[in-house]
C-alpha positions, 0 to 999 in steps of 0.5 A: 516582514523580514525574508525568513519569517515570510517563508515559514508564513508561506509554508505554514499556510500550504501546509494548512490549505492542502490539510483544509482541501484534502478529500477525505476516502468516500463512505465505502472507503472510509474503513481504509482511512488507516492507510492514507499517509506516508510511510517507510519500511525497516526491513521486509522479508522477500520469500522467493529469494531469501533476501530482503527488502526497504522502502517507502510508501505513500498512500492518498486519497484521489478523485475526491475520496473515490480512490485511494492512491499507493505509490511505492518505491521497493529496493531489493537486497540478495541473501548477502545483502547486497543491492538485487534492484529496485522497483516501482509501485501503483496501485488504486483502491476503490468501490465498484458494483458495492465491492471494493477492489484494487489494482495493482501494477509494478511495471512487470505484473498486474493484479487485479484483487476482485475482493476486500474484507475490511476491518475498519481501521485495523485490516483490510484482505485483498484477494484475487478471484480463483480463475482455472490455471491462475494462482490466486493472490493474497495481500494483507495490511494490518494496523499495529500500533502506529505500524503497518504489516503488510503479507503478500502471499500466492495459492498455486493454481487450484490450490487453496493454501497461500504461502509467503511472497513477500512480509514487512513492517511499515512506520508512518511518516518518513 
C-alpha cells in the first residue's frame, strides 16, 4: 500500500476508534449532551470593560460519562479593539447528591455553581447558592440552531437582579 494512502488508513481508523470509545454523558447528564463538541466564538460582549472578546471552547465527556470537561481559551480585546489579554478555562459539570453542579476555574477566580436547571438538549442555568456578603452568579447556554449563547451575569451581594458579565455566541466546530 503506497505511503500516502497508509496515512489516511491510519487516520481514518483513529478517528472511527476514538468515536467507537467515546464515553458517552451518564443518565444525569445526558440533557447536557448539546454541549459536548468543539467550538469557536464570533465576537462576545465583555460588559465590565466594553471590549469584546474571542475564542474557542472545547467541551468532552470525562470519567466515563461522569463528567463533563470544558476547556477554553478567551482573548480579550479593549473598546478599541486592541489585544487586553488572554486567559484559560476549566470547568467540570457533574452529578453530585442528585443535583448537578459545576465548577469553574480561570486561574484567578473559582466558581462553584451549587445548581443546574436543564432543558434538555436546549439549555441548561448554572447558578451559585446566595451566601451572605457574596454575589451570586449566573451562567447560561442556550442551543440556537447549530449556535451556543452563552450569558454570564452576577447578583451584587443581597441583591436578586443579574446584570450582564460577559454574552457571546459560540459555533460548533473550528
Amino acid at each position: 500500500m503506497p505511503p500516502i494512502r497508509s496515512a489516511i488508513c491510519a487516520v481514518c481508523l483513529s478517528i472511527l476508534t476514538t468515536a467507537a470509545y467515546a464515553a458517552p454523558l451518564k443518565p444525569a447528564l445526558a440533557g447536557l449532551n448539546f454541549l459536548v463538541g468543539t467550538w469557536t466564538s464570533g465576537e462576545g460582549k465583555v460588559a465590565e470593560t466594553g471590549g469584546s472578546s474571542k475564542g474557542f471552547s472545547r467541551m468532552t465527556a470525562e470519567a466515563g460519562g461522569a463528567v463533563l470537561l470544558r476547556r477554553d481559551h478567551v482573548a480579550l480585546f479593549d473598546k478599541a479593539g486592541k489585544p487586553a489579554g488572554t486567559f484559560e478555562i476549566l470547568m467540570t459539570i457533574y452529578a453530585d447528591a442528585g443535583a448537578v453542579r459545576a465548577d469553574y476555574f480561570d486561574g484567578d477566580h473559582i466558581i462553584n455553581y451549587t445548581s443546574a436547571a436543564i432543558v434538555p438538549g436546549k439549555s441548561v442555568t448554572f447558578t451559585t447558592g446566595a451566601a451572605p456578603g457574596a454575589p451570586t452568579f449566573r451562567l447560561i447556554y442556550t442551543k440556537v440552531g447549530q449556535d451556543l449563547v452563552i450569558s454570564f451575569a452576577m447578583a451584587p451581594p443581597g441583591q436578586a437582579s443579574f446584570h450582564p458579565i460577559a454574552d457571546g455566541t459560540l459555533h460548533r466546530g473550528g
